[in-house]
C-alpha positions as CSV (number, residue, x, y, z in Angstrom):
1,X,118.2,170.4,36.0
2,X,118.6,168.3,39.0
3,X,122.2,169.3,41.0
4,X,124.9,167.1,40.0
5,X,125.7,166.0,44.3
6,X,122.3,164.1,44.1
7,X,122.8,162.4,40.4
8,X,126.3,161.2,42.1
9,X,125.2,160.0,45.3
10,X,122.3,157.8,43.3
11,X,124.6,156.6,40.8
12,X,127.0,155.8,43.8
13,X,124.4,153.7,45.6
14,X,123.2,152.0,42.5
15,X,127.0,150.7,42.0
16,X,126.8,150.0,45.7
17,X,123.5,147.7,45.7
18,X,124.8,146.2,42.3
19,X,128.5,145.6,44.4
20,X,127.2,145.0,47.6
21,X,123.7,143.8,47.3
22,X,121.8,143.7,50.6
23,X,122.2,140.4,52.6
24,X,119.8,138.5,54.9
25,X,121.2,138.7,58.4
26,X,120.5,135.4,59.4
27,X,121.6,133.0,56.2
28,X,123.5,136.1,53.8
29,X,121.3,135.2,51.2
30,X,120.7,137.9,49.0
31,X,117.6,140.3,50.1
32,X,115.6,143.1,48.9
33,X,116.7,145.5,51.5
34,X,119.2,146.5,54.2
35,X,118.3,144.4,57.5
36,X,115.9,142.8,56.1
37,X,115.6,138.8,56.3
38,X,114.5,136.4,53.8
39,X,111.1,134.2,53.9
40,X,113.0,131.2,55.4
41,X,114.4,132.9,58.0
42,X,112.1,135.3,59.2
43,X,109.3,132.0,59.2
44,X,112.4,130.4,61.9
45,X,112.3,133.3,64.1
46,X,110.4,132.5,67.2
47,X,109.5,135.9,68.7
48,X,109.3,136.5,72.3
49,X,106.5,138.3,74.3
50,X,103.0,137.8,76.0
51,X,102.0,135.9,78.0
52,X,105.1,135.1,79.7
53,X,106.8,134.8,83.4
54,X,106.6,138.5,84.3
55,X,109.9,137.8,86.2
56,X,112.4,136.1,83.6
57,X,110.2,136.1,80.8
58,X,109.9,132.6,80.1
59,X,107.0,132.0,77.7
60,X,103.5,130.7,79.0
61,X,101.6,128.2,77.2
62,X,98.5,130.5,78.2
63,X,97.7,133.9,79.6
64,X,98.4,133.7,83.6
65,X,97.3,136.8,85.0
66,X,99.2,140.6,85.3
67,X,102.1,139.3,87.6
68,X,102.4,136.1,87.4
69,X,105.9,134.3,87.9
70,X,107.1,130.9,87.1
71,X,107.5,128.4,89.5
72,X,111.2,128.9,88.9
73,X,111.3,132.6,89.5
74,X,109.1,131.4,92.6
75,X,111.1,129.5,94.0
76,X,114.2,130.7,93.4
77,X,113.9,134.6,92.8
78,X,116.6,136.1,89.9
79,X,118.2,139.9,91.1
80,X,116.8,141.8,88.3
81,X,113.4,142.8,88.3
82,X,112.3,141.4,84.6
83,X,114.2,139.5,81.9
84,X,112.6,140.2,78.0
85,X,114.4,138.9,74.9
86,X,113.9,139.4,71.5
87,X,113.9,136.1,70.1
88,X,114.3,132.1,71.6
89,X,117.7,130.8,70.7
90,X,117.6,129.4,67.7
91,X,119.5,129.0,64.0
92,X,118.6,132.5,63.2
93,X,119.4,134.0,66.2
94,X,122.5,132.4,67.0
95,X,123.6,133.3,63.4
96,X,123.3,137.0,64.0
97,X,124.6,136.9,67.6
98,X,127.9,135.5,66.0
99,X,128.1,137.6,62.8
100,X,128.0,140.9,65.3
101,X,130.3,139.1,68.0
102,X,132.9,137.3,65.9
103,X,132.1,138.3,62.3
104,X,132.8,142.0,63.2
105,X,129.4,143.0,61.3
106,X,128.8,145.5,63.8
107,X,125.8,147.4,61.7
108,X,123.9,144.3,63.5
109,X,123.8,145.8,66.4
110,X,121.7,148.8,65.0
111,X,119.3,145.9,64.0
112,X,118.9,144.0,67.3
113,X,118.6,147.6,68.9
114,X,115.4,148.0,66.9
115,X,114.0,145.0,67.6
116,X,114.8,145.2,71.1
117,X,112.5,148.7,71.4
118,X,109.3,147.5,71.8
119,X,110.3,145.4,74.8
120,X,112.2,148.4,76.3
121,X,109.4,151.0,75.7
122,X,106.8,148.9,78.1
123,X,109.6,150.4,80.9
124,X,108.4,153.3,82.6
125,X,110.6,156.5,82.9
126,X,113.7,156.3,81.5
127,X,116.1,154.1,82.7
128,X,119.7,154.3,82.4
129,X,120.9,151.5,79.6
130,X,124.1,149.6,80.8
131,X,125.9,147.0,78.6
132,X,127.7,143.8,80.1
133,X,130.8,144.7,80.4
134,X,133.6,142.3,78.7
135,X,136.9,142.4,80.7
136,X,139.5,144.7,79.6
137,X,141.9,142.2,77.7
138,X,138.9,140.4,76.0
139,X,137.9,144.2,74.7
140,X,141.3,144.8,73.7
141,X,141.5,141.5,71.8
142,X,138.1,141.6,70.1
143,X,138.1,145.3,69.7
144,X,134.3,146.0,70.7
145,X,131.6,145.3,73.0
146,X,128.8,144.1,71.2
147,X,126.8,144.6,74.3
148,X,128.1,148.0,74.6
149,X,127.3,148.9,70.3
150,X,123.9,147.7,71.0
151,X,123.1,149.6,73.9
152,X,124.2,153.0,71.8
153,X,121.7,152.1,69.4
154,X,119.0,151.7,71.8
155,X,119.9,154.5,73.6
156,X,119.6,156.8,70.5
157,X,116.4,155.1,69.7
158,X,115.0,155.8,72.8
159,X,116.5,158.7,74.2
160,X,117.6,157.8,77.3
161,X,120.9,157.8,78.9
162,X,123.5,155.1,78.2
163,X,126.6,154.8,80.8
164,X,129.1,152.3,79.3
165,X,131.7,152.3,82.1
166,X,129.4,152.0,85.2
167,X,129.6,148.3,85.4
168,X,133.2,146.7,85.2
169,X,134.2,143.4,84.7
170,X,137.0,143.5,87.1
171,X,138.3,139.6,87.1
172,X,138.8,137.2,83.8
173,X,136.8,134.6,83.5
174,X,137.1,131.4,81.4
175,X,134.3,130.8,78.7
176,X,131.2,129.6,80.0
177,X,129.9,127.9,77.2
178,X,130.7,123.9,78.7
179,X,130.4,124.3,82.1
180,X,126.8,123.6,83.8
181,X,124.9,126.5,85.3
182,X,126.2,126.0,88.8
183,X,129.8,126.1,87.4
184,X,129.0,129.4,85.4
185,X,127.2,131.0,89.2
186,X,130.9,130.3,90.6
187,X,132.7,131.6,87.7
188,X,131.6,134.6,87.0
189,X,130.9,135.2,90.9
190,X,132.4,138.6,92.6
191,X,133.8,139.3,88.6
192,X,131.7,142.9,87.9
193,X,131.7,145.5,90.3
194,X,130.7,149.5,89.8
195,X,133.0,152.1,88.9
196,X,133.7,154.5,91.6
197,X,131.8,157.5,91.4
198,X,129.0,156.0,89.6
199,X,125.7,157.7,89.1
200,X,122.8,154.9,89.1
201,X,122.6,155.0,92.6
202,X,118.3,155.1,93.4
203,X,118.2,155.0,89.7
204,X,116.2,152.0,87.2
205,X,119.0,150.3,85.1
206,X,118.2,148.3,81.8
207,X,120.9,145.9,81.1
208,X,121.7,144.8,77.8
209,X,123.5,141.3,76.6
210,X,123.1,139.7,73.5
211,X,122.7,136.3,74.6
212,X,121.0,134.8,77.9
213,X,121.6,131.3,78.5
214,X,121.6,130.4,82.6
215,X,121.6,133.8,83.1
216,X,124.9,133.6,85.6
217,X,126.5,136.5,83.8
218,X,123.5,138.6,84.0
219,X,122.7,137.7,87.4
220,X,126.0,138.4,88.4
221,X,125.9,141.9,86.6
222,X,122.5,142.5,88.2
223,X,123.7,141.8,91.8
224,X,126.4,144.3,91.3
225,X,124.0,146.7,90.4
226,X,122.0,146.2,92.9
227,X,124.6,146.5,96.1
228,X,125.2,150.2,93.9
229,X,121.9,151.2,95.2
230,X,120.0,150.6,91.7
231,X,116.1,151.0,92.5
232,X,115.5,148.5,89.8
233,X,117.1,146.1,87.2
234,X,115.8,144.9,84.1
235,X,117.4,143.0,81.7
236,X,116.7,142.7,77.8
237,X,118.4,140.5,75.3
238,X,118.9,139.4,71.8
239,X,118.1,135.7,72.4
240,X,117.5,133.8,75.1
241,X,117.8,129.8,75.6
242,X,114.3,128.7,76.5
243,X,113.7,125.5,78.2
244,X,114.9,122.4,76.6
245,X,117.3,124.5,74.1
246,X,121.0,124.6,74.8
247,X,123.5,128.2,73.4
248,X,126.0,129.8,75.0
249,X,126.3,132.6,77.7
């Protein structure tokens, strides 16, 4: 006779599913499966990878060479070492970003973690993972980092170290979502600095947002990092804004 502990936990998840059936994480339609997405939305996803700028990860209409940078990046070199995202910023993207961030479905960020793997994994070594910080009243108001939930995920996923409280966010800033990319470098300039006592110091750093749009935030984040005597930054995000699209930082 099976033990009566299993019989209850099925009939528990049965009333569960039948409750509380799974939801698409994009639209909430109703799904198969936990974290799974329906037809519609999965065929909206535009996923991000080769070939691309190996700089910011910009796509490339065609494979470029190992190396190769934008004219961008070129020109006008970011301070991390590589950018990656997930996704291009779009509907489904956007949808999930909020739903984590203001919708307080924080099981999303165990989602975007493994989605965000494979990019991490093409890292070598291990990297410690460091979320954008949010500043202290924002946290207090909001009650979570999302950048912080993800990076716990990944960091279980991948095994290496997560340090939440290296990177502070030591001045408010206003939103960034209407100002123009030179208005966002100025905002959020001098705002992050390192904890004292830190331990990335001639270590790689992965840094982990959920959204890139102009990338001030990050490159803000990444300088920081940098003047902390990080040997490398890389970044890795949900979604990013590719060119032409418009989203928020």
């Amino acid at each position: 006779m099976m033990p009566l502990a299993p019989l209850l936990k099925a009939a528990l998840r049965t009333a569960l599913d039948y409750a509380l059936p799974p939801r698409c994480p994009g639209c909430g339609v109703i799904v198969g499966e936990d974290h799974s997405f329906c037809l519609d939305c999965w065929s909206g996803m535009a996923f991000l990878g080769e070939p691309c700028c190996a700089r910011c990860g910009i796509p490339f209409p065609h494979d470029m060479g190992q190396g190769a940078e934008c004219a961008a990046c070129l020109a006008d070199p970011p301070p991390w070492d590589s950018a990656r995202a997930v996704l291009a910023y779009g509907d489904v993207a956007r949808n999930v970003a909020l739903r984590l961030k203001y919708g307080r479905r924080v099981a999303l960020a165990g989602l975007i973690a493994r989605q965000m793997q494979r990019h991490a994994l093409r890292l070598e070594g291990a990297p410690v993972i460091v979320p954008v910080p949010l500043h202290r009243w924002r946290l207090w108001w909001r009650g979570f980092n999302q950048a912080a939930l993800i990076a716990d995920h990944l960091g279980r996923l991948t095994g290496w170290p997560v340090d939440r409280h290296a990177l502070r966010r030591i001045r408010r800033t206003r939103p960034l979502r209407a100002m123009k990319p030179a208005a966002r470098a100025r905002a959020v300039k001098g705002a992050f600095a390192l904890e004292e006592g830190h331990a990335l110091a001639g270590r790689p750093v992965l840094l982990i947002d959920d959204v890139h749009t102009s990338g001030a935030t990050a490159a803000a984040c990444a300088r920081a990092l940098r003047q902390g005597g990080a040997s490398e930054v890389h970044l890795l995000c949900w979604a990013r804004v590719v060119p032409g699209d418009h989203g928020a930082d």
